[in-house]
C-alpha positions as CSV (number, residue, x, y, z in Angstrom):
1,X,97.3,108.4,98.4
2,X,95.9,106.2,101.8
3,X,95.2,102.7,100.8
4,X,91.4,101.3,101.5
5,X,92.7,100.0,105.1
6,X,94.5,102.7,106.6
7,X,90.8,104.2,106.9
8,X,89.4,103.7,110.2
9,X,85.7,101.5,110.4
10,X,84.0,103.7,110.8
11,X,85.6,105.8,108.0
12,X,85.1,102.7,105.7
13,X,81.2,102.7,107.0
14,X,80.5,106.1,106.3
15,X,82.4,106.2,102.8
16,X,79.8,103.0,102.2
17,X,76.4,105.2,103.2
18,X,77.8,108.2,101.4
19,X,78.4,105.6,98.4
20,X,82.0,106.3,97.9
21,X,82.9,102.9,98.2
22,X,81.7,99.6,97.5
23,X,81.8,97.2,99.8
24,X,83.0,94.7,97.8
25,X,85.8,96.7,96.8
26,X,86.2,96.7,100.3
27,X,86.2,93.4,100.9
28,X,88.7,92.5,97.6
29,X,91.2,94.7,99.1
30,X,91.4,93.0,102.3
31,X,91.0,89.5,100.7
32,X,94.1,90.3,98.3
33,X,96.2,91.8,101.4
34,X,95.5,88.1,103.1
35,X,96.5,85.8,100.2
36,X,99.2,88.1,99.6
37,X,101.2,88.5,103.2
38,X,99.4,86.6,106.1
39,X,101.7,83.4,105.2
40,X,103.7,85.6,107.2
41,X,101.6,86.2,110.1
42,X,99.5,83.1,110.3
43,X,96.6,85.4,111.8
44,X,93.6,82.7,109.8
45,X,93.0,79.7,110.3
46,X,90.3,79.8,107.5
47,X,89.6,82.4,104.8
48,X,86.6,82.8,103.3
49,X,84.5,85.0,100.3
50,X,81.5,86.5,101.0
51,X,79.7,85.8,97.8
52,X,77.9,89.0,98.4
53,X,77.8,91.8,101.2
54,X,75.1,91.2,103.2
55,X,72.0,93.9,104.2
56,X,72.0,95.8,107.2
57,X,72.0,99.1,108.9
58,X,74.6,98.5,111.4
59,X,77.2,101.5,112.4
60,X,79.6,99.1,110.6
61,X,77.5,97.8,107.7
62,X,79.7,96.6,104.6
63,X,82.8,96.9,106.7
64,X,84.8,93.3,106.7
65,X,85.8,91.6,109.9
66,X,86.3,87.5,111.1
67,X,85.4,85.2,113.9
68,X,87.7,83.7,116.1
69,X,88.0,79.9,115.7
70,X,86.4,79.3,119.1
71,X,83.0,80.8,117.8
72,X,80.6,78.4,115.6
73,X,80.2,79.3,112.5
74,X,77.5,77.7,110.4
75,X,78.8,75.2,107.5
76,X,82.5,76.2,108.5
77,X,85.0,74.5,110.1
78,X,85.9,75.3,113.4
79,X,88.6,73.6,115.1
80,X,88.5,75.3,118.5
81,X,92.1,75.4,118.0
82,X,92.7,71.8,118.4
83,X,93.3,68.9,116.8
84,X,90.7,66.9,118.4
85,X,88.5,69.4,116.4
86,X,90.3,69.6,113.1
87,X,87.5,68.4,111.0
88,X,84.2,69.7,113.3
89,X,81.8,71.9,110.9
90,X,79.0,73.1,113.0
91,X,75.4,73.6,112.0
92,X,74.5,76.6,113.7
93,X,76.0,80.3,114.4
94,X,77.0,81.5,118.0
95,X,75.0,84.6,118.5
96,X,78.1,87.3,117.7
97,X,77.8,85.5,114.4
98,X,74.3,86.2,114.1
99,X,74.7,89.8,115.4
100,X,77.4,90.6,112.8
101,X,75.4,89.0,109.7
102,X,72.3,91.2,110.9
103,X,74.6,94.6,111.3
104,X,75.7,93.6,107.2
105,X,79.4,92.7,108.3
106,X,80.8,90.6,105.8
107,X,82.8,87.7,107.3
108,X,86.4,87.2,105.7
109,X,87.0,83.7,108.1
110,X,88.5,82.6,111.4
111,X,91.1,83.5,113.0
112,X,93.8,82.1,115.0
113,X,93.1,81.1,119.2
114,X,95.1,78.9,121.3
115,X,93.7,75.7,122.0
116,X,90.1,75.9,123.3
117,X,91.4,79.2,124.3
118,X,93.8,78.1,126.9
119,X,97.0,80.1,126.7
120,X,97.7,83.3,126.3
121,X,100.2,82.8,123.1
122,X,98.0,81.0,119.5
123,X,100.3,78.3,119.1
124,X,98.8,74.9,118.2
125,X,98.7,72.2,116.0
126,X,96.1,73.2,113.8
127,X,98.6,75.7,111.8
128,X,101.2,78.3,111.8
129,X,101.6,80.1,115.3
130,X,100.3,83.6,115.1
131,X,103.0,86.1,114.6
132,X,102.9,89.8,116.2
133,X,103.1,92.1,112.9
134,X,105.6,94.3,114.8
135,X,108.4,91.4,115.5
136,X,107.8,88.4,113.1
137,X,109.8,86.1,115.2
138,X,107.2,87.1,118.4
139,X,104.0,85.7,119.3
140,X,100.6,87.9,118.6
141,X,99.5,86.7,122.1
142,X,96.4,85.0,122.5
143,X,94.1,83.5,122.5
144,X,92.7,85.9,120.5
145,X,95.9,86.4,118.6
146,X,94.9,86.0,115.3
147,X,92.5,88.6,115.8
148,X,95.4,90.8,117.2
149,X,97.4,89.8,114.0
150,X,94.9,90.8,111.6
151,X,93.9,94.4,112.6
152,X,97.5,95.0,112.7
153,X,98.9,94.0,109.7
154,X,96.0,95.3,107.9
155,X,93.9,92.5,107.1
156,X,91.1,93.8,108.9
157,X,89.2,97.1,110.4
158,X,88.2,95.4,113.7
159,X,88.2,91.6,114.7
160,X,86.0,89.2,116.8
161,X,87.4,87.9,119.8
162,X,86.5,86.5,123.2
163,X,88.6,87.4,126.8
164,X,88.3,84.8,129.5
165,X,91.3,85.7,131.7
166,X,92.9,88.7,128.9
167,X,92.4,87.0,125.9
168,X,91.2,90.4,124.4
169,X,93.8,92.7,126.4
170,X,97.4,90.6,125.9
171,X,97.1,90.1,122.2
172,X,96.1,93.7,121.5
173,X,98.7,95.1,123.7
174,X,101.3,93.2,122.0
175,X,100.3,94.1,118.8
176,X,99.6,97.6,119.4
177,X,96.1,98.0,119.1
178,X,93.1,98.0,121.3
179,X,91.5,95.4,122.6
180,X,88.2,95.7,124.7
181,X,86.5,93.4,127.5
182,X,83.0,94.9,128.0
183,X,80.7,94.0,131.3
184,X,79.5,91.0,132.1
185,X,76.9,89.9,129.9
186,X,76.8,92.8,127.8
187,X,77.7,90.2,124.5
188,X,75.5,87.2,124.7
189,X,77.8,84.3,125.0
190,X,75.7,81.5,123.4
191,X,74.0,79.4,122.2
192,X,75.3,76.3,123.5
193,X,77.6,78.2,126.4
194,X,76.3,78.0,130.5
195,X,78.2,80.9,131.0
196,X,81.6,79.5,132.1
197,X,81.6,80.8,136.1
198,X,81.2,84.5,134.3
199,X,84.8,84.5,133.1
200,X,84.2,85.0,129.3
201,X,83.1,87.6,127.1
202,X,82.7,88.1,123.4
203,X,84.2,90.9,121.9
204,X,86.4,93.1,119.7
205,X,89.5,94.3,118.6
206,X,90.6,97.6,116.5
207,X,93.0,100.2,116.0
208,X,90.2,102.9,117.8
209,X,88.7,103.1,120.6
210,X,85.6,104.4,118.1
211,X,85.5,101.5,116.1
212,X,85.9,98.6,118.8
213,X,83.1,100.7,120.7
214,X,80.7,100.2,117.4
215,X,81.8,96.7,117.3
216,X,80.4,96.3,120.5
217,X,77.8,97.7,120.1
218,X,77.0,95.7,116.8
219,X,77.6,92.5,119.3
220,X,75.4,93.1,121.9
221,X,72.2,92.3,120.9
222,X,70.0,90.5,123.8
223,X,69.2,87.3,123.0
224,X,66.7,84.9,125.4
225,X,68.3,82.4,127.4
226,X,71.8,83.7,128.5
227,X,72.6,83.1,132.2
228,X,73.8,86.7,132.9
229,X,71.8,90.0,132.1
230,X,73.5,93.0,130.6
231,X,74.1,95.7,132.9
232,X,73.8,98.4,130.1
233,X,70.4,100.5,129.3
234,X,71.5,100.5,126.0
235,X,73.5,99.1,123.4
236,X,73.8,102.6,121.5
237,X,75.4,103.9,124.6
238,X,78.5,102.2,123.9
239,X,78.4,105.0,120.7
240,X,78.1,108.0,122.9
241,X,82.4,108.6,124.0
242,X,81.4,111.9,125.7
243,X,84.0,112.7,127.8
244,X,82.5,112.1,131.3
245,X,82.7,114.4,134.6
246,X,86.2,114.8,136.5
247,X,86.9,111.1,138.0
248,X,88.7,109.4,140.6
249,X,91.2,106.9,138.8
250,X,93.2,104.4,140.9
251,X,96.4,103.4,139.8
252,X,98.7,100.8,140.7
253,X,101.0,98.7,139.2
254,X,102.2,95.7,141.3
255,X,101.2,92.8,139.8
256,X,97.9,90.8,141.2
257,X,97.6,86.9,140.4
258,X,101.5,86.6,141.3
259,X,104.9,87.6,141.5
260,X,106.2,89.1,138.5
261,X,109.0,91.0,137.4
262,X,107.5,94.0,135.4
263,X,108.9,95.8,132.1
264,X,110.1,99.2,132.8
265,X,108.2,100.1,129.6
266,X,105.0,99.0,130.5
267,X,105.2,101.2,133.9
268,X,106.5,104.0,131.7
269,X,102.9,103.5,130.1
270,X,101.4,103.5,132.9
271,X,102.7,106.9,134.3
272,X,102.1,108.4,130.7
273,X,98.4,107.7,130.6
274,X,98.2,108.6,133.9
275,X,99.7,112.1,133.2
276,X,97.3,112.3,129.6
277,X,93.8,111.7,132.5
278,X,95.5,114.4,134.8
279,X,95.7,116.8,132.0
280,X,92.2,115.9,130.9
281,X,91.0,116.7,134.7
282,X,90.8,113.5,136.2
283,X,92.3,112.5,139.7
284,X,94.7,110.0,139.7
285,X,95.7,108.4,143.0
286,X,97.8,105.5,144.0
287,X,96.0,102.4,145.3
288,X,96.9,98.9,146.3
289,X,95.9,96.1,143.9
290,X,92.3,94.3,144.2
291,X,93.4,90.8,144.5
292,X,96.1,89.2,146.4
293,X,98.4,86.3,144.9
294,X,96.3,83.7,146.9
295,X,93.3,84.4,144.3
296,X,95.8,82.2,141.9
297,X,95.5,78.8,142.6
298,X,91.2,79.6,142.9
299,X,91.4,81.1,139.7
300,X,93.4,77.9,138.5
301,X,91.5,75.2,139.4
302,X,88.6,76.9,137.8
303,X,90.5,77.5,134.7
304,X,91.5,73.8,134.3
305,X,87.8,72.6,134.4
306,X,86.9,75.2,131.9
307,X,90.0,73.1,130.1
308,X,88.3,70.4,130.2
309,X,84.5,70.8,128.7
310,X,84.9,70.6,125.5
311,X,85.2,66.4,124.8
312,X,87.6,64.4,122.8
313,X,86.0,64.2,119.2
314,X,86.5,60.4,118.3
315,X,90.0,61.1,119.9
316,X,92.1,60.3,122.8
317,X,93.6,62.6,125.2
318,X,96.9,62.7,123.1
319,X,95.1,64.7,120.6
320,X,95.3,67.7,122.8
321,X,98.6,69.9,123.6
322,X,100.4,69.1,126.8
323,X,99.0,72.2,128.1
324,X,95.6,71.5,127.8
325,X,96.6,68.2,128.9
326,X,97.7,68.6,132.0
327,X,95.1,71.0,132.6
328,X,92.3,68.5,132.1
329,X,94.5,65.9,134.2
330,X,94.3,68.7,136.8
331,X,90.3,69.0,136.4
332,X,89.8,65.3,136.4
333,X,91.5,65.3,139.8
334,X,89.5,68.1,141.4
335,X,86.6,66.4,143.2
336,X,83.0,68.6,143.0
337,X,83.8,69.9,146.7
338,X,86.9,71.3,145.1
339,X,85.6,73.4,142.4
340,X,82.8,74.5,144.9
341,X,85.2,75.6,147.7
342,X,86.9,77.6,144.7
343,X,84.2,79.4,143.2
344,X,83.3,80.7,146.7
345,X,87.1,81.5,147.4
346,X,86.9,83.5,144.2
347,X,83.2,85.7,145.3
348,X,84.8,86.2,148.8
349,X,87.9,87.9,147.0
350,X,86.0,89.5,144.2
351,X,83.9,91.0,147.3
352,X,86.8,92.0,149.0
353,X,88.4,93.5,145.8
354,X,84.8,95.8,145.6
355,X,85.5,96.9,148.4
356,X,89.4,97.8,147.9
357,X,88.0,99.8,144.9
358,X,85.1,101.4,145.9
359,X,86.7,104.7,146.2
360,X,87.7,105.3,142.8
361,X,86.0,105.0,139.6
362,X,88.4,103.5,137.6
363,X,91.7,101.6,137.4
364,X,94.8,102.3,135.7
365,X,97.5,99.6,135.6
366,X,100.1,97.8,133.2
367,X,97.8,95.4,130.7
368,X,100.7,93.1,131.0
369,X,104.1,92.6,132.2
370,X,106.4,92.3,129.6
371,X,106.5,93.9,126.2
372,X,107.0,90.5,123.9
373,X,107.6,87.1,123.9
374,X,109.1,84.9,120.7
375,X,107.0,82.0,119.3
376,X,107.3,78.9,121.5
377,X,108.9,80.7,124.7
378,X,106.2,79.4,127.2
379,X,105.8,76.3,125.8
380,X,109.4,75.4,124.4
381,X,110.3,73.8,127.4
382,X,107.9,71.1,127.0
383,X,106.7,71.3,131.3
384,X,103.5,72.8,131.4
385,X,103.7,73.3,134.8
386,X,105.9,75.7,133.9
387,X,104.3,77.0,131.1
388,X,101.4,78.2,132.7
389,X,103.3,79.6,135.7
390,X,105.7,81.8,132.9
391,X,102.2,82.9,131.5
392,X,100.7,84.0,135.0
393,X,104.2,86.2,135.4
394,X,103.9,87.4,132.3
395,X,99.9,88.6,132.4
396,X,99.6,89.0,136.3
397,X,96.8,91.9,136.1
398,X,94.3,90.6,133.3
399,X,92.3,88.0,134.6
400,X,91.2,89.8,138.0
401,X,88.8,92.1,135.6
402,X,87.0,88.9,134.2
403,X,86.8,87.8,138.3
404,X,84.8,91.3,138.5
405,X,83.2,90.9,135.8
406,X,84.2,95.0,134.7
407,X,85.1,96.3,131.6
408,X,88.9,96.8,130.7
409,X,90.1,98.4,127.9
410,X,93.7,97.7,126.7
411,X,95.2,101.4,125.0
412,X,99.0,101.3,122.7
413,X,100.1,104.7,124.8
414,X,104.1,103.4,125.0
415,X,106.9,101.9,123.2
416,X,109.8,100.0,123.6
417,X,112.9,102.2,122.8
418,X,113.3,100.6,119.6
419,X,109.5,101.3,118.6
420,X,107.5,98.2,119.3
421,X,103.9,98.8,120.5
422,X,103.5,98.8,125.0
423,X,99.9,99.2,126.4
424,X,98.4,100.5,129.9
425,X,94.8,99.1,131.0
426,X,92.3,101.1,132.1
427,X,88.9,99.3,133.9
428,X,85.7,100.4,135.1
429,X,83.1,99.0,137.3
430,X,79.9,96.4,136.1
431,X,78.1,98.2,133.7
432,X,80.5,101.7,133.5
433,X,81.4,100.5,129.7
434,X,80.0,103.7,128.2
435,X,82.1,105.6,130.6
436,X,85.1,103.4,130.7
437,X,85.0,104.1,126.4
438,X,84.2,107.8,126.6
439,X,87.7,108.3,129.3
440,X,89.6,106.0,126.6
441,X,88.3,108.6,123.7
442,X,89.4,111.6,125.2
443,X,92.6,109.7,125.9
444,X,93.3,108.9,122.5
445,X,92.5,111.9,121.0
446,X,94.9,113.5,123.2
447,X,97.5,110.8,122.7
448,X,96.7,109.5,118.9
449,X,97.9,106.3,117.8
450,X,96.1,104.6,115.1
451,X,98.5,106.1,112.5
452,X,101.3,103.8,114.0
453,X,102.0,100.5,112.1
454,X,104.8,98.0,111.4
455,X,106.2,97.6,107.9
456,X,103.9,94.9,106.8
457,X,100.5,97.4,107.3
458,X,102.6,99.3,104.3
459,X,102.7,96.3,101.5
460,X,100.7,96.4,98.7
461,X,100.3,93.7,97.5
462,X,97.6,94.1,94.8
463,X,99.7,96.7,92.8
C-alpha cells in the first residue's frame, strides 16, 4: 500500500476536495518523516506546526510545503543563511508567503540556502550542510538545496525556492527532481526587494512538472509595487500543459559562462530529451550557445554587489563565510562607474543572445555540468577565488537564463551508470512559461520519472 507522500500534489489536493484525506493527517505524516530522518539530510533549518490548516481554494489547498530561509517569514526566524542573521525574526511575510497562506498551504518551516544565497552548494554555519537524498556524502546543491532535499527524500510534495543564477535548476538536478525558473516577474519578488538587476525569481520545486506548474501558479499573484511586470495573461495558464504546435528547439551543449569540462552523462541527457521532443514532433537543431565566456566577469561583478546588500546585523565582517567575504571585498572595490559599465555589458550580450536565438523557440542543453559533488568540495580548500571559479565550471549554462530573464525548467531524464539522478534544461523565451511547461508535460509523460527515489523516500518512520 503507497504511503501519504509517494502521491503527487496534486493527488494529495484532490484526495483533500474529494475528502479522502485530511489535511492534517497530511501534514502529521510529513512532520513525523522530518523528525524522524532529516537529521540525515539537514534539508531545515527550522520546522514548524501549523496549529491548523489554513482556508483556501488554491489548486494545492491543504497540501504542506516550506519557505526557503531567504524568504521573511512573519514571527520566524530567518537567518538568510548566515550567521550575521542567526537570531533576525522578521515582522512581516514576503509576498510568496502571503500567496501560499491565501492558496491554504500549510507551512512545515524553512529550509536550507547557502548564505544570502551565494553559492550554488547550502553549506553554512547556521547548521548541517544539505545532503543530496541520492548520495548522503553529496551536497543537495543550492542555494535552494534544502528545498531540493526535502521533495526528495519525502518530506514534502513541492518546495519554495528562489533562482538567481540556477538556484532552482542545480539543486533539483542533483537531486533528481524538477526545479522551475518562471519569467521575469511572473512571482512577485517583494516586499522589501528592488529587484536585484532582474536576476531572481521566486519559485518552486517538485517531483512533476504538474505540481511545480500549480505551485507557480499558487505564487504568482500580482502584487502593487514590484519593479518588473509579469509577462503572463494569466496565472491559470501555467495549469493548462497542452502540448503545444510542432516547435523549433535549439540545442547545444558547450558550456556558456566558461570553460568547463562536461559529464558524459549529462550530454547523454541531453541527446535523450532531445530524441523524446523528436518523437513528440518537434524539430530539434544544433545551435551555438547565447553567451560567450566574456559575459563572466559582467555577471560577476554584479553578483558580488548583490553579495553585499544585505548589512552586517550588530556584526563584523567576520561573521560572514569567506565566500561571501571576498565577494563583498570585491563589491566594496567596484566604484559606481564599474557596476554601471557591467550592467550595460550584460544588456548588450543579453541583446546579442536574442538575437542568436531568435530562430528557435526553445533551448535544450545540460542544466549543469557534472553529476555530483561531496559536501565541502568547492569550498574545502579554503580560496574562494577558487571556489567560485570551481562553481562557474561546474554550473556554466544556468545563469545566462536569469540574464534573459526566460523560463527554464530543469527535467531528471538520465542517470549515472550506477542510478543517481542527471538532468537536461529546457528554456523558453520571456513570457513562453505556459508553453515551456506544456513541452516539459508531454516530455514526462513520455519519459516518467516521479516514481524514482533513493532509499530514504522508502522509510517509515511512523510505523
Amino acid at each position: 500500500m503507497p504511503d501519504l507522500h509517494d502521491l503527487t500534489a496534486l493527488e494529495q489536493a484532490a484526495a483533500i476536495g474529494r475528502g479522502e484525506l485530511d489535511p492534517a493527517d497530511l501534514t502529521a505524516h510529513y512532520l513525523a518523516r522530518i523528525a524522524a530522518l532529516d537529521s540525515q539530510v539537514g534539508a531545515f533549518v527550522t520546522v514548524l506546526e501549523p496549529g491548523s490548516v489554513p482556508s483556501g481554494n488554491g489548486p494545492l489547498a491543504g497540501v504542506p510545503t516550506a519557505i526557503k530561509d531567504l524568504s521573511p517569514l512573519a514571527g520566524v526566524r530567518t537567518t538568510l543563511g548566515s550567521r550575521a542573521y542567526a537570531d533576525w525574526v522578521p515582522d512581516f511575510d514576503a509576498h510568496v508567503v502571503t500567496a501560499v497562506r491565501e492558496a491554504g498551504m500549510p507551512i512545515l518551516g524553512k529550509t536550507a540556502t547557502s548564505e544570502f544565497g551565494c553559492a550554488l552548494y547550502s553549506e553554512t554555519e547556521i547548521g548541517p550542510p544539505a545532503r543530496n537524498p541520492w548520495r548522503l556524502t553529496d551536497t543537495a546543491g543550492g542555494s535552494s538545496g534544502g528545498a531540493a532535499a526535502a521533495v526528495a527524500a519525502g518530506f514534502l510534495p513541492v518546495a519554495h525556492g528562489s533562482d538567481g543564477g540556477g538556484s532552482l535548476r542545480i539543486p533539483a538536478a542533483l537531486c533528481g527532481v524538477v526545479g522551475f525558473k518562471s519569467s521575469r516577474g511572473v512571482v512577485p519578488l517583494g516586499p522589501g526587494n528592488f529587484g536585484a538587476f532582474g536576476l531572481p525569481v521566486q519559485g518552486g520545486i517538485a517531483r512533476t512538472v504538474a505540481d511545480v506548474a500549480a505551485f507557480t501558479s499558487v505564487l504568482a499573484r500580482p502584487r502593487p509595487g514590484e519593479p518588473y511586470p509579469s509577462p503572463l495573461r494569466a496565472a491559470t495558464d501555467l495549469l493548462r500543459l497542452e502540448p503545444p504546435r510542432p516547435l523549433r528547439i535549439g540545442r547545444f551543449t558547450r558550456p556558456v559562462l566558461t570553460d568547463a569540462d562536461v559529464d558524459p552523462a549529462c550530454v547523454a541527457a541531453v541527446d535523450t530529451l532531445a530524441t523524446v521532443l523528436s518523437d513528440l514532433g518537434h524539430e530539434v537543431v544544433d545551435v551555438g550557445p547565447p553567451f560567450d565566456p566574456d559575459v563572466l566577469p559582467l555577471f560577476e561583478t554584479v553578483w558580488a554587489v548583490l553579495a553585499a546588500l544585505p548589512p552586517p546585523r550588530g556584526g563584523s565582517e567576520e561573521a560572514f563565510t569567506p565566500l561571501v567575504r571576498w565577494l563583498r571585498d570585491r563589491a566594496h572595490r567596484a566604484s559606481a562607474m564599474d557596476l554601471s559599465l557591467a550592467l550595460g555589458g550584460l544588456q548588450a550580450r543579453v541583446a546579442t543572445a536574442t538575437t542568436r536565438l531568435a530562430g528557435v523557440d526553445l533551448t535544450l542543453c545540460p542544466t549543469i555540468a557534472g553529476t555530483g559533488a561531496a559536501i565541502g568540495a568547492f569550498s574545502g580548500e579554503g580560496d574562494p577565488a577558487a571556489d567560485f571559479a570551481a562553481q562557474a565550471r561546474f554550473s556554466p549554462y544556468c545563469a545566462g537564463f536569469n540574464l534573459l530573464g526566460a523560463p527554464a525548467i530543469s527535467l531528471p531524464v538520465g542517470a549515472t551508470p550506477d542510478g543517481r539522478p542527471v538532468a537536461a534544461m529546457l528554456a523558453g523565451r520571456m513570457g513562453s512559461d505556459a508553453v515551456l511547461l506544456g513541452v516539459a508535460a508531454a516530455v514526462e509523460r513520455e519519459r516518467p520519472w516521479s516514481h524514482n527515489h533513493p532509499e530514504i523516500w522508502h522509510a517509515r518512520p511512523h510505523s
